[in-house]
BAFI-3210 file (N, C-alpha, C; in Angstrom, 3 decimals, decimal comma, padded with zeros to 6 digits):
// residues 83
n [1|2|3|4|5|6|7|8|9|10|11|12|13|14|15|16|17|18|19|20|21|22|23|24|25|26|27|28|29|30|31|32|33|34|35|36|37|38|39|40|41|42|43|44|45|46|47|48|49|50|51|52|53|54|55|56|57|58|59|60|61|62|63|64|65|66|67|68|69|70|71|72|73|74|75|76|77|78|79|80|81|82|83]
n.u [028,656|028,494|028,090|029,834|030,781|028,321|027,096|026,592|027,629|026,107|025,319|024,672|021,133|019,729|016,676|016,069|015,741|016,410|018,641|020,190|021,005|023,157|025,586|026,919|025,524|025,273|023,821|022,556|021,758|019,539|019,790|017,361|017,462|016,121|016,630|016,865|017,931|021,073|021,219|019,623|017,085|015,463|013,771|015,262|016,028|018,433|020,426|021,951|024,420|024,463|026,276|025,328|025,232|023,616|023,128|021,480|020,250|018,172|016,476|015,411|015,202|013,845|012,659|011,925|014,261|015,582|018,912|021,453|024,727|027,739|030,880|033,465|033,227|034,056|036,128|034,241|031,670|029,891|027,635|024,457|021,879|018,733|015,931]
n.v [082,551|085,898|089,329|091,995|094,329|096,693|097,067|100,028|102,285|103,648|106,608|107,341|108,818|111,061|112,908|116,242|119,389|122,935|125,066|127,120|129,100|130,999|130,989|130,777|128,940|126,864|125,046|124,547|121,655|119,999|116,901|114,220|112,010|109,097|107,376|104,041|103,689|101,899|100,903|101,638|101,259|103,857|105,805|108,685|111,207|112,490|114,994|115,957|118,137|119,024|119,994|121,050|121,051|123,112|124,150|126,362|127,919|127,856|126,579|127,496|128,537|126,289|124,656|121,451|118,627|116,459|114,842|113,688|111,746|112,458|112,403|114,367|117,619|120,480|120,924|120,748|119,526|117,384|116,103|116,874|118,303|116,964|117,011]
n.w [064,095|064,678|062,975|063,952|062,165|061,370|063,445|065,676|068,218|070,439|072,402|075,886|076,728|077,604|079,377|080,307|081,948|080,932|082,141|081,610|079,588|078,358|077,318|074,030|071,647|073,507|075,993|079,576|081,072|083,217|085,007|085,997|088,322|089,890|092,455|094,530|097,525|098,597|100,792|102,787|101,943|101,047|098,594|096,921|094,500|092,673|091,175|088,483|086,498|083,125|080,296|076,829|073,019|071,613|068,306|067,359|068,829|069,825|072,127|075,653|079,107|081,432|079,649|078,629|077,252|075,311|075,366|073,931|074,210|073,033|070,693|072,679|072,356|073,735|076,357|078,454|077,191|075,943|074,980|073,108|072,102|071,351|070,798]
ca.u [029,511|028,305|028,796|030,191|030,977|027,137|026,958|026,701|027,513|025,079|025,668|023,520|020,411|018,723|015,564|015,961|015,484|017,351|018,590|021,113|020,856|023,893|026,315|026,629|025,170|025,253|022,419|022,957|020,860|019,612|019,263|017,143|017,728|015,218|017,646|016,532|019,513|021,174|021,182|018,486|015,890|014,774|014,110|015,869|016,263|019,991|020,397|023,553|023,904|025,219|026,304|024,805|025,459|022,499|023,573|020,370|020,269|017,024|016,361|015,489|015,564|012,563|012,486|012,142|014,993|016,568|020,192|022,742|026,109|028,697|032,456|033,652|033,080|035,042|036,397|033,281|030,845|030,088|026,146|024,077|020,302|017,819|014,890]
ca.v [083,708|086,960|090,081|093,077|095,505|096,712|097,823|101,484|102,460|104,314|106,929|107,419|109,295|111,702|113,863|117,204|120,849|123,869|125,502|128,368|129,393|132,291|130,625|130,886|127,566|125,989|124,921|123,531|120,762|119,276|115,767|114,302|110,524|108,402|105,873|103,865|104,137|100,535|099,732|101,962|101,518|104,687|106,225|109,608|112,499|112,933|115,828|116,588|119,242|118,345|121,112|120,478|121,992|123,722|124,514|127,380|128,900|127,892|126,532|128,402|128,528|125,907|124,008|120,016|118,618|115,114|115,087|112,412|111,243|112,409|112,560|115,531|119,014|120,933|120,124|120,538|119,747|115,951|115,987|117,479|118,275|116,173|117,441]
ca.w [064,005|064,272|062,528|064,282|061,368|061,531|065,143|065,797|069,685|070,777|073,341|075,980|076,568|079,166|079,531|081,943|081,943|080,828|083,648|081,766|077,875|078,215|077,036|073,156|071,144|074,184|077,234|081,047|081,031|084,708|084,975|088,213|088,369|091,049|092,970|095,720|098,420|098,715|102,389|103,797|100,809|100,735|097,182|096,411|093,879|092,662|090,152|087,745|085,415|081,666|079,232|075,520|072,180|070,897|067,340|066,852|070,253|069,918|073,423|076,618|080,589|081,725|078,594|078,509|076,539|075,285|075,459|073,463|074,546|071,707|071,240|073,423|071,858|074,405|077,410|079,297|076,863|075,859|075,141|071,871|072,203|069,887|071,176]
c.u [028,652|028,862|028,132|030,108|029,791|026,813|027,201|026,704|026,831|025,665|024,686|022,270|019,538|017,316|015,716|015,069|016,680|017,265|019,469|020,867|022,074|024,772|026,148|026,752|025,387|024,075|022,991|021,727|020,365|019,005|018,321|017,041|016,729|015,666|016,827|017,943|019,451|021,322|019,893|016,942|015,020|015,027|014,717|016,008|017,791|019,935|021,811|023,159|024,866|025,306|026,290|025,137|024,059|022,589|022,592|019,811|018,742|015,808|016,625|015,379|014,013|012,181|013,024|012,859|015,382|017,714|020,694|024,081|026,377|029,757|032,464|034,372|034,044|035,348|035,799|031,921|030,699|028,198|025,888|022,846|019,725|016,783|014,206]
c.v [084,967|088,195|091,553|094,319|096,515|097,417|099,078|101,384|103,496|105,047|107,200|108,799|109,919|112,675|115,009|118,571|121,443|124,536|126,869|128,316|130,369|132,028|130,786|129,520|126,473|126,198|124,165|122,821|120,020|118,350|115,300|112,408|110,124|107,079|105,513|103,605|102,193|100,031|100,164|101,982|102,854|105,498|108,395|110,075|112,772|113,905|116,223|117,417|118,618|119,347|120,143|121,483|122,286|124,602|125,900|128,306|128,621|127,074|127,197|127,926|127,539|125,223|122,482|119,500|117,290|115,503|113,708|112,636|111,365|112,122|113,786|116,866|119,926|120,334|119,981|119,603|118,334|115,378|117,386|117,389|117,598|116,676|117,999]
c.w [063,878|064,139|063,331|063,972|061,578|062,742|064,893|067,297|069,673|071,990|074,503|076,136|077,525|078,561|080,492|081,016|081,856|081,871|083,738|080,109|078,248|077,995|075,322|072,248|072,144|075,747|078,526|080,871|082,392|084,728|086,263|087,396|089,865|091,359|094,651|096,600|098,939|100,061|102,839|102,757|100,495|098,915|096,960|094,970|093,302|091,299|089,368|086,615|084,073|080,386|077,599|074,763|071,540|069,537|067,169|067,812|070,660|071,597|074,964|078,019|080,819|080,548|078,730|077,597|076,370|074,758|074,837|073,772|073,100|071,939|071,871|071,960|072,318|075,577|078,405|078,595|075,695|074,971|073,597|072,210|070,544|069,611|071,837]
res [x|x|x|x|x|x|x|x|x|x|x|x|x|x|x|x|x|x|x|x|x|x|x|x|x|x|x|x|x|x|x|x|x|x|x|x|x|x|x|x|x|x|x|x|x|x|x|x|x|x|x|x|x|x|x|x|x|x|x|x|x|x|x|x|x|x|x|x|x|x|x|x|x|x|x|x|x|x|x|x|x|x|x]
***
């Protein structure tokens, strides 16, 4: 039998770049993902952007960032900077 109670879900976890600070306590974050394409094998680049809460404003334009999966903040805004 094992025990459940104990578990924490974890949300998950990216690395990008800031790509907008002008928003207030909050950062655009740009992900780049490296997929190889499933019929023609070639490897590719895919990029999404991910708005984060930056409680201290303290992150800027060109800045390397880790991002966590939270509950949703607003209705855009899903992700919290760690680092």
């Amino acid at each position: 039998m094992t025990d459940t109670t104990n578990k924490k879900i974890e949300g998950k976890i990216f690395k990008g770049k800031v790509v907008s600070d002008k928003m207030n306590k909050t950062v655009v974050v740009e992900v780049a993902t490296f997929k190889q394409h499933a019929k023609y094998g070639k490897f590719q680049t895919k990029h999404k952007k991910f708005k984060a809460h930056d409680e201290t404003n303290a992150y800027k334009v060109g800045d390397t960032v880790t991002i966590k999966e939270v509950k949703p903040m607003s209705k855009d805004k899903h992700f919290v900077v760690i680092s």
